[in-house]
C-alpha positions as CSV (number, residue, x, y, z in Angstrom):
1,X,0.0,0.0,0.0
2,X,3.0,2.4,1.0
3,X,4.2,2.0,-2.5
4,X,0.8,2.6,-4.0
5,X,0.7,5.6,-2.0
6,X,4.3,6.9,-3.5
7,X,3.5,5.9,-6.9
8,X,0.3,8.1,-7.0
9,X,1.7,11.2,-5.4
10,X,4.4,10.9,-8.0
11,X,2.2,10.0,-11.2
12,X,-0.1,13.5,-9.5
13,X,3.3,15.4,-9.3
14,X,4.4,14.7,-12.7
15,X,0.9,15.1,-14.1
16,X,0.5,18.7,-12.0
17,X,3.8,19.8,-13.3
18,X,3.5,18.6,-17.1
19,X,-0.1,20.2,-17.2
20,X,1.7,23.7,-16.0
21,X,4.2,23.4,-18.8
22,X,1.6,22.8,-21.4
23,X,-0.3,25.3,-20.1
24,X,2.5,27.7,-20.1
25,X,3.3,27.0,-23.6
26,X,0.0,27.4,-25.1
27,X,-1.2,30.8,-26.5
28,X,-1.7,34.0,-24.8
29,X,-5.5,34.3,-24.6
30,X,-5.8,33.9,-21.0
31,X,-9.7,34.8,-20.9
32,X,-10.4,31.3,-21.4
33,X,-12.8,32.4,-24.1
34,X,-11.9,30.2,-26.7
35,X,-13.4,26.8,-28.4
36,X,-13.1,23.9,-26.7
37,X,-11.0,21.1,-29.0
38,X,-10.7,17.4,-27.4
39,X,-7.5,15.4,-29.4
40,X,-7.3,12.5,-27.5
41,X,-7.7,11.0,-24.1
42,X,-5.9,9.4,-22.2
43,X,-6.2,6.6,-19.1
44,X,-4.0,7.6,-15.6
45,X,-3.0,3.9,-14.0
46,X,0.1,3.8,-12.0
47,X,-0.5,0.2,-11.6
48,X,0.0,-0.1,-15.3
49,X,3.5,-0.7,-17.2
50,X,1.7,2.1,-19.7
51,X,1.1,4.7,-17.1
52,X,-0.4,7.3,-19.3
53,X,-2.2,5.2,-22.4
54,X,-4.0,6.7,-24.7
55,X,-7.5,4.6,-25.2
56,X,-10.9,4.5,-26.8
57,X,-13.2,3.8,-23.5
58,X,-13.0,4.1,-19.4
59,X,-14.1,2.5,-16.8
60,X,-16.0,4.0,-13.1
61,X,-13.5,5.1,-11.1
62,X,-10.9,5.4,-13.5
63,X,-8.7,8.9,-14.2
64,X,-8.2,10.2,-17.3
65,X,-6.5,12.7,-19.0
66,X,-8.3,14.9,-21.9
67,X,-5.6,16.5,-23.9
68,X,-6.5,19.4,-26.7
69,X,-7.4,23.1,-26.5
70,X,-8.9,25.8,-25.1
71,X,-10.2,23.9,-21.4
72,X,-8.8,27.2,-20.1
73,X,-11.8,28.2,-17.9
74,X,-13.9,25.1,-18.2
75,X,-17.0,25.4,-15.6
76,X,-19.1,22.4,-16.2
77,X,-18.1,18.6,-16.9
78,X,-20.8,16.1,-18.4
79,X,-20.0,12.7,-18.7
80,X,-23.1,10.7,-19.8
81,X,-25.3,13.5,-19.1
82,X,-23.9,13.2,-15.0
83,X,-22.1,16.2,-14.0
84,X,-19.0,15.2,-12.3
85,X,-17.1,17.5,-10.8
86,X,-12.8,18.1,-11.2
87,X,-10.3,19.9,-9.4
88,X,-8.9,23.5,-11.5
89,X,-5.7,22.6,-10.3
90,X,-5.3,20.0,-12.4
91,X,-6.5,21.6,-15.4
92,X,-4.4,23.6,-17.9
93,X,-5.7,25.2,-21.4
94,X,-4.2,21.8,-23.4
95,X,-4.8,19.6,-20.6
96,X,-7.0,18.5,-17.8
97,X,-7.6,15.6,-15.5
98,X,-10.6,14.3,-14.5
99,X,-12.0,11.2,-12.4
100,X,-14.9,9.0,-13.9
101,X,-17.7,8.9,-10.8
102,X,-18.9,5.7,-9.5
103,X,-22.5,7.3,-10.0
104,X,-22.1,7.4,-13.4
105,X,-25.2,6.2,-15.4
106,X,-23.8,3.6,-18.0
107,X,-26.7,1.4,-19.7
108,X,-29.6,3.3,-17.9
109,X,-28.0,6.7,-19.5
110,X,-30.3,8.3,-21.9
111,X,-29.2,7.6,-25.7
112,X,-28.6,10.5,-26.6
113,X,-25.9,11.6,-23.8
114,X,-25.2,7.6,-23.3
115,X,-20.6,7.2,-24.3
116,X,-20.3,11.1,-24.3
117,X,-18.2,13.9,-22.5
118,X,-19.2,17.0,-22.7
119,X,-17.4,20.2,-21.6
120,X,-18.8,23.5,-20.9
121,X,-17.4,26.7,-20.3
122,X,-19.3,30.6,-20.8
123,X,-19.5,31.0,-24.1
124,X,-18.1,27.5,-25.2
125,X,-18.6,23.9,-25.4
126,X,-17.9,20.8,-27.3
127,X,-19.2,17.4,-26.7
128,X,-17.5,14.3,-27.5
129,X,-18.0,10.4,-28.1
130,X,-16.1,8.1,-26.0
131,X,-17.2,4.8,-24.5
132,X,-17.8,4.5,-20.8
133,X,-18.3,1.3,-19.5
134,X,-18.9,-0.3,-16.2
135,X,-16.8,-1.1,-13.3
136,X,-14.5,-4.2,-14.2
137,X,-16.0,-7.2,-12.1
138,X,-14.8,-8.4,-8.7
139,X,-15.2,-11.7,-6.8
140,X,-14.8,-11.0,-3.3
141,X,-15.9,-14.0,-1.7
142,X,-16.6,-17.4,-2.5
143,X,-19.2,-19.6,-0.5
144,X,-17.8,-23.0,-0.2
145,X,-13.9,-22.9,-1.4
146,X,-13.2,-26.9,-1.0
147,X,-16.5,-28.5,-2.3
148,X,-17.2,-31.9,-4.1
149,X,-17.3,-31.9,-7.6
150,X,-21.0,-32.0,-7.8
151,X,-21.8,-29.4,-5.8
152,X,-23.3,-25.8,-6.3
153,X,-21.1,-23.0,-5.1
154,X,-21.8,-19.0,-4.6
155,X,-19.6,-16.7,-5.7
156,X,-20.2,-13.4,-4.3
157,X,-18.7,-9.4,-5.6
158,X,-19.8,-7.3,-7.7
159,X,-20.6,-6.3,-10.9
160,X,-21.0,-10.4,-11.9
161,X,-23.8,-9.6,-14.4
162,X,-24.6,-11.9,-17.2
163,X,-21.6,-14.5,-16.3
164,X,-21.2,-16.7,-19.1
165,X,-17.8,-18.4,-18.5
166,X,-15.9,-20.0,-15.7
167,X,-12.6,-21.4,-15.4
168,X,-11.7,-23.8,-12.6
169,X,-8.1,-24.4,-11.6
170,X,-6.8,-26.9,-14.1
171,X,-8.1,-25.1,-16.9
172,X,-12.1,-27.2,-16.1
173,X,-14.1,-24.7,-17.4
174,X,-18.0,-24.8,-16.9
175,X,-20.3,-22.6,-19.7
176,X,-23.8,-23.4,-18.9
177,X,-25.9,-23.9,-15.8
178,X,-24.9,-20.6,-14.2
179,X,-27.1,-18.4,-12.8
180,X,-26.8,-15.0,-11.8
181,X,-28.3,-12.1,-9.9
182,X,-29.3,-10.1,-12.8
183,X,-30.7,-6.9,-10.9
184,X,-27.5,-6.0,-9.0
185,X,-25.0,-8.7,-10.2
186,X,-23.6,-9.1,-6.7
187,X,-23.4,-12.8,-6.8
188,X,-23.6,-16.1,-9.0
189,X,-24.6,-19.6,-8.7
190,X,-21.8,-22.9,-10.9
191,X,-22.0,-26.5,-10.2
192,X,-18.7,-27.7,-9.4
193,X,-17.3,-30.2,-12.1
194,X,-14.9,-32.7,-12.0
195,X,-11.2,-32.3,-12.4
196,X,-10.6,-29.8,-10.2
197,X,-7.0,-29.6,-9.7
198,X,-6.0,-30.4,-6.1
199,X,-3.3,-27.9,-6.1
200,X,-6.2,-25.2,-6.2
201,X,-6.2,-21.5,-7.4
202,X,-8.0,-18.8,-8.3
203,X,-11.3,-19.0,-10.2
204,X,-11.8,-16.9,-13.6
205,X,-15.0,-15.8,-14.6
206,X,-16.0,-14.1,-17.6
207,X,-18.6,-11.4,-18.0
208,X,-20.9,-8.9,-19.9
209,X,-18.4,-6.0,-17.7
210,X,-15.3,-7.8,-18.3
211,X,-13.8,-10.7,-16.7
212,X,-12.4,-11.3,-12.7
213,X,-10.1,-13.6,-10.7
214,X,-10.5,-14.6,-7.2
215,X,-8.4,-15.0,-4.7
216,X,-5.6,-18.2,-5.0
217,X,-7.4,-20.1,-2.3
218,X,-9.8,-22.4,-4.0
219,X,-9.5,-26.0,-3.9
220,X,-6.1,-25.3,-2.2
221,X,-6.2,-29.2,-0.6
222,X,-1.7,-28.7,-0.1
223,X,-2.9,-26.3,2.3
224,X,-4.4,-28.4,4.5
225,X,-3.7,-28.1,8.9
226,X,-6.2,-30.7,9.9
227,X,-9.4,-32.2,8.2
228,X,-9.8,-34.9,10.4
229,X,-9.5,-37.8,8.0
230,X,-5.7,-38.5,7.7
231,X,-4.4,-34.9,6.6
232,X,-2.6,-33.5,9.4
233,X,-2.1,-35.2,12.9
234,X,-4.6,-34.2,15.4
235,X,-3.5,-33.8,18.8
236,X,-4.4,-35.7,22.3
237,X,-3.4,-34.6,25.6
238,X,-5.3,-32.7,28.8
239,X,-8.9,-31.9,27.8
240,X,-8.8,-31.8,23.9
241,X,-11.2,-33.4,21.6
242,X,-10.5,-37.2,20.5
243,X,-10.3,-39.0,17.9
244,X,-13.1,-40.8,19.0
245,X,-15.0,-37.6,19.5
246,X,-15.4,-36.7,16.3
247,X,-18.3,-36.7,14.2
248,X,-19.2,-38.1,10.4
249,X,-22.6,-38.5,10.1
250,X,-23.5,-36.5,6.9
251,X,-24.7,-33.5,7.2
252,X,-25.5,-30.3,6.1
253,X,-27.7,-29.1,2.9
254,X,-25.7,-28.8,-0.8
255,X,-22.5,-28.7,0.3
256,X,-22.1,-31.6,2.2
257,X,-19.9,-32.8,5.2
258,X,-16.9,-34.8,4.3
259,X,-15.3,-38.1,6.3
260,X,-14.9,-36.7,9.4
261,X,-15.6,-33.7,11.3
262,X,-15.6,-31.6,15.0
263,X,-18.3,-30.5,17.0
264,X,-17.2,-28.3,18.9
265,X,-20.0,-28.9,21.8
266,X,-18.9,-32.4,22.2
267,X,-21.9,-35.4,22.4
268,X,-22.4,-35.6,26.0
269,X,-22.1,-31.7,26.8
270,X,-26.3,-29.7,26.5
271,X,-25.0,-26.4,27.3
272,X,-22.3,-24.3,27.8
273,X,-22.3,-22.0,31.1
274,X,-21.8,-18.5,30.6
275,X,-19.1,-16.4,31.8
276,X,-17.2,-19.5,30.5
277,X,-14.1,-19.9,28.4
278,X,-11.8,-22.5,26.8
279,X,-15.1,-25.3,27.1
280,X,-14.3,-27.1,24.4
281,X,-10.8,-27.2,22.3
282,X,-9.6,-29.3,19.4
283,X,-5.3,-28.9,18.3
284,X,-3.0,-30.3,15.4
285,X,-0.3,-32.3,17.5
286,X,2.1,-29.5,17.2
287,X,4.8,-31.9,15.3
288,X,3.4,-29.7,11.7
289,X,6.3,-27.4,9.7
290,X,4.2,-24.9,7.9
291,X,7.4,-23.2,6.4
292,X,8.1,-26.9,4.5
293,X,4.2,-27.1,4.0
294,X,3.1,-24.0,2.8
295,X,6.4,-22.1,1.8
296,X,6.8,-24.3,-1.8
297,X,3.7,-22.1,-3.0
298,X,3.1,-19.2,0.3
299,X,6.8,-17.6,-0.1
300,X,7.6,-16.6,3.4
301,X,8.4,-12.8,1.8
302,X,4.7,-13.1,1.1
303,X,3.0,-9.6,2.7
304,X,1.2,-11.1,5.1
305,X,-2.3,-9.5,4.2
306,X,-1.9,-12.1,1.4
307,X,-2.1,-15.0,3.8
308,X,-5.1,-16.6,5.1
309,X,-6.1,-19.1,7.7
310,X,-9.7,-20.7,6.2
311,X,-11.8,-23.1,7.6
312,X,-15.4,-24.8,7.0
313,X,-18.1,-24.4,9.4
314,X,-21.7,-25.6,9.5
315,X,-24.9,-24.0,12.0
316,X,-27.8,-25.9,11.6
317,X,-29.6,-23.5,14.1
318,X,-29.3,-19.6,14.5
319,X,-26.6,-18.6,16.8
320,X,-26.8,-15.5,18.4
321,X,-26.4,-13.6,21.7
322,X,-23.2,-15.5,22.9
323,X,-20.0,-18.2,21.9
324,X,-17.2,-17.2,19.7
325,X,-14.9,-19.5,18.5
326,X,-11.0,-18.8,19.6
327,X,-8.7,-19.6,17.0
328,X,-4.9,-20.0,18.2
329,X,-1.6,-19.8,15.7
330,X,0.3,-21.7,19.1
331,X,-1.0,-23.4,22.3
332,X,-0.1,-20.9,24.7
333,X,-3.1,-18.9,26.1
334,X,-5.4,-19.8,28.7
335,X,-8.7,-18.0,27.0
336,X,-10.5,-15.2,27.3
337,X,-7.6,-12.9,25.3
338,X,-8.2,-10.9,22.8
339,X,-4.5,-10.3,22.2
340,X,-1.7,-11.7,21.1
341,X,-1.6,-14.8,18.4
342,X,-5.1,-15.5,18.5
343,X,-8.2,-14.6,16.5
344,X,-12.1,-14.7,18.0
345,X,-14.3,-15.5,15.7
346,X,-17.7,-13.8,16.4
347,X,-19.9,-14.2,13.4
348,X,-23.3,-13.2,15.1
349,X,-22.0,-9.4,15.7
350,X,-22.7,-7.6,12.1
351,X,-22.0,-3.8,12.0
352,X,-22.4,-3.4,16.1
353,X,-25.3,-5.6,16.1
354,X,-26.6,-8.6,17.0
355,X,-27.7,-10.7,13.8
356,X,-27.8,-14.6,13.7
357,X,-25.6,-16.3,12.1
358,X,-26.7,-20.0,10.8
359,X,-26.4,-21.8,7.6
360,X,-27.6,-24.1,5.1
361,X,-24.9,-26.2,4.2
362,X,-21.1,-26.0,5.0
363,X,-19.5,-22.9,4.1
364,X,-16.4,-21.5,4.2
365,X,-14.9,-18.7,6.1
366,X,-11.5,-16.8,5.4
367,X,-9.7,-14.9,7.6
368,X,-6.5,-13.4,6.7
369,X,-3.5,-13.8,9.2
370,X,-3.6,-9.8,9.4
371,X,-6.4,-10.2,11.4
372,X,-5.2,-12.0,14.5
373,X,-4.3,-9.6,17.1
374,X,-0.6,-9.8,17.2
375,X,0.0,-8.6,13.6
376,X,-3.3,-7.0,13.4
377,X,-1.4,-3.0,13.7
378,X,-0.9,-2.1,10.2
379,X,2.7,-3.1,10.3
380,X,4.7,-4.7,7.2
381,X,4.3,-8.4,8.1
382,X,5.3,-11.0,5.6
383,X,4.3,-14.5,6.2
384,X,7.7,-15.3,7.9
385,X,6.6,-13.1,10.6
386,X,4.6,-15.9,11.6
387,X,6.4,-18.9,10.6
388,X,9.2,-17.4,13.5
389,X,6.4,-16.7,15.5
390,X,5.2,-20.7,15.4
391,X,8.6,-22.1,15.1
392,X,9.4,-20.2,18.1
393,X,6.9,-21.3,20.3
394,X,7.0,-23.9,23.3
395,X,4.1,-25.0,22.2
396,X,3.2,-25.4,18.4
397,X,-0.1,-26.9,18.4
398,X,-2.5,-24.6,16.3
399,X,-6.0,-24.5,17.4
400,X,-9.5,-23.4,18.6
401,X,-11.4,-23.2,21.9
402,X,-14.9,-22.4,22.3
403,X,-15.5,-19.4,25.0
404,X,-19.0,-18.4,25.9
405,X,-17.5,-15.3,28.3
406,X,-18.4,-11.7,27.9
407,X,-18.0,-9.7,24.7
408,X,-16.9,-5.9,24.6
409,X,-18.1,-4.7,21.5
410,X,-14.4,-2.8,21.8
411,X,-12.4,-5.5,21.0
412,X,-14.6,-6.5,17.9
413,X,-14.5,-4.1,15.8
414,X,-11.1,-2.1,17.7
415,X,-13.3,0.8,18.1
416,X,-14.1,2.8,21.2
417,X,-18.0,1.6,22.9
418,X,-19.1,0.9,25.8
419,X,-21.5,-1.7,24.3
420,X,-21.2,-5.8,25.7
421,X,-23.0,-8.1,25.4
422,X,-23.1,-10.2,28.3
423,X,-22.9,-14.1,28.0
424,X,-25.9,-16.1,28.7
425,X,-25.8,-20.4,29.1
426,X,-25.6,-21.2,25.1
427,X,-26.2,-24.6,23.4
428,X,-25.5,-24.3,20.4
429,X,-23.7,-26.5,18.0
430,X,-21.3,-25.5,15.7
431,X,-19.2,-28.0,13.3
432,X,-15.9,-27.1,12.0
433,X,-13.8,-28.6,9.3
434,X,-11.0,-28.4,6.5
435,X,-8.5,-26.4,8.8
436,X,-6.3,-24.8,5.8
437,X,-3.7,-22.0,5.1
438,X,-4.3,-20.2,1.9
439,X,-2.4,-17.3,-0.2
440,X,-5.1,-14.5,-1.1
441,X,-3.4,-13.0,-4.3
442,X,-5.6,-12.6,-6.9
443,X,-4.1,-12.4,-10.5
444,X,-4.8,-8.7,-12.0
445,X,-7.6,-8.9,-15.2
446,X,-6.2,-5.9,-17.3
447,X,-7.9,-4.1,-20.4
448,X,-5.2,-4.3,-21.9
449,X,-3.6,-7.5,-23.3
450,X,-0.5,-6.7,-23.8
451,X,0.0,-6.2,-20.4
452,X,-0.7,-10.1,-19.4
């Protein structure tokens, strides 16, 4: 982010300075009365390796560049009939830039103003064609990300209108059967199909906006902690879970349970006691090397915001009021923290508020390594932060408890209340499953190409 943050105050600098230079050179009418003349127009991305491109269409959101004549006192901006505003400082009489807004009108645009920019100034004003198109898609989460071929996933982001292509790792790609939300495109429906590669990735998608990646963590089965059914050791000792504790009934609606599983309210326990923690806990053995498990595709120089720890959980019945589920990168807390190398995972508090959480089937949730508390403060972690972290411990066994004490809505969201929500005696069940580590970079979909 840092060198984002450089890159854009030096592409602003250069853009600033280069506009006063054109502007200096051009003629002397300084009343700004003259006609308006558009040459060409160019797209500002300093994440490109063409910075300044010249093209026939933009996207929202995107800067450009107008370059031509006579913008010297421009009042007005119309792009698809919206008026969108622009900062003077950035415009010159041969140049100007100029941001496209997110409330742009793209196919709901009248005709007549729909792919036009039009400039007004007193006395002057020239309209011209150029094609403005939609935000480029994004997949921001996907419901299930280790499912049996067979099985109907939901891929959830935005702008996922009229999906007519996706690509599975391993090249599988699946063309018909997919349905989509065709009033606000925020999600889509694929079946699963066979030949999945196990080494997992990102899925591609194609659509009528343009086409999306998401994250490297589907299907990502070498990134496995614990599944309960051979892949990864689970521990025994003091009061964890055995191996004859767990569960394999199936269960669970569309996506299914697979082999094995924990339930983290063991068979014999109706309730947990409030003002409670660490009443049920489950651990790998602690004899796991993640940096010779997860380093052959996680690089340990990985940023660390690219790194997540996901697992699949199933609800049957809405949970709400109190529980959380601890998550621990090393066996060394006694619960009830909500510091150090641990993460609590509260899904029934949404935006400050109490709103059950329950689901159908299993599903999957992701939460990346920057959001347990130790590494949580915005510094530059990279992934071997935390392999040093484990391999330094007494103690290696990763894990979970499940807590049922008092919840400061504070340490949720790391924002100054005095709400809490006080525990109460809780019997619900919650299933977890597929413990895995998985990278979050998502491949870049450019306009352009050339630059793939």
């Amino acid at each position: 982010m840092k060198n984002i943050m450089i890159k854009n105050s030096w592409i602003y600098g250069f853009l600033f300075l280069s506009l006063l230079l054109l502007g200096s050179c051009s003629s002397d009418d300084s009343t700004g009365s003259g006609p308006i003349s558009v040459d060409a127009v160019y797209l500002q991305d300093v994440n490109s390796s063409v910075p300044d491109r010249q093209v026939q269409f933009a996207r929202l959101g995107q800067l450009i560049r107008l370059e031509g004549s006579g913008f010297e006192g421009l009042r007005r901006v119309y792009i698809n009939g919206f008026q969108t505003s622009f900062n003077p400082v950035y415009v010159s009489d041969t140049s100007m830039l100029i941001r496209v807004s997110q409330d742009t009108p793209t196919i709901e645009a009248e005709e007549e103003l729909r792919n036009t920019i039009r400039l007004v100034k007193d006395g002057s004003e020239t309209t011209i064609d150029f094609e403005i198109r939609s935000s480029a898609p994004t997949i921001s989460r996907v419901s299930n990300t280790l499912p049996k071929a067979g099985e109907e996933i939901i891929v959830y982001g935005s702008g996922l209108i009229e999906v007519t292509k996706v690509i599975f790792p391993g090249n599988v790609e699946v063309s018909s059967g997919i349905t989509y939300d065709e009033e606000d495109g925020e999600f889509f429906t694929v079946t699963v199909p066979e030949g999945v590669s196990a080494s997992g990735g990102s899925l591609y998608v194609e659509t009528a906006n343009g086409a999306a990646y998401s994250p490297a963590y589907f299907n990502v089965q070498d990134g496995i902690i614990l599944d309960f059914d051979g892949n990864g050791v689970l521990g025994e000792f003091g009061n964890t879970i055995r191996q004859e504790q767990l569960e394999s009934a199936p269960i669970g609606e569309n996506n299914r349970s697979q082999g094995n599983y924990v339930a983290m309210r063991p068979e014999g326990v109706s309730s947990f006691e409030p003002g409670k923690n660490r009443l049920s806990e489950v651990f790998t053995s602690g004899t796991e090397s993640w940096r010779s498990q997860f380093t052959p595709f996680i690089p340990a120089s990985t940023p660390l915001e690219e790194v997540a720890f996901q697992f699949d959980i199933y609800v049957p019945e809405a949970w709400a009021g109190s529980g959380f589920l601890k998550i621990l990168l090393i066996n060394n807390f006694n619960g009830g923290e909500w510091t150090g190398g641990v993460y609590n995972y509260v899904p029934w508090i949404v935006d400050g508020e109490i709103e059950p959480f329950q689901t159908d089937g299993w599903t999957t949730v992701t939460i990346p390594l920057t959001d347990f508390y130790l590494f949580s403060d915005g510094a530059d972690y990279t992934f071997e932060d935390v392999l040093q972290y484990r391999e330094s411990a007494t103690y290696k066994n990763f894990g979970m408890f499940f807590e049922n004490s008092d919840i400061r809505l504070s340490d949720v969201t790391g924002t100054a209340t005095d709400v809490e929500f006080p525990s109460l005696e809780t019997s619900v069940q919650v299933y977890t499953d597929n413990w895995r580590i998985v990278s979050l970079e998502t491949p870049i979909v450019t306009d352009f190409p050339d630059e793939e």
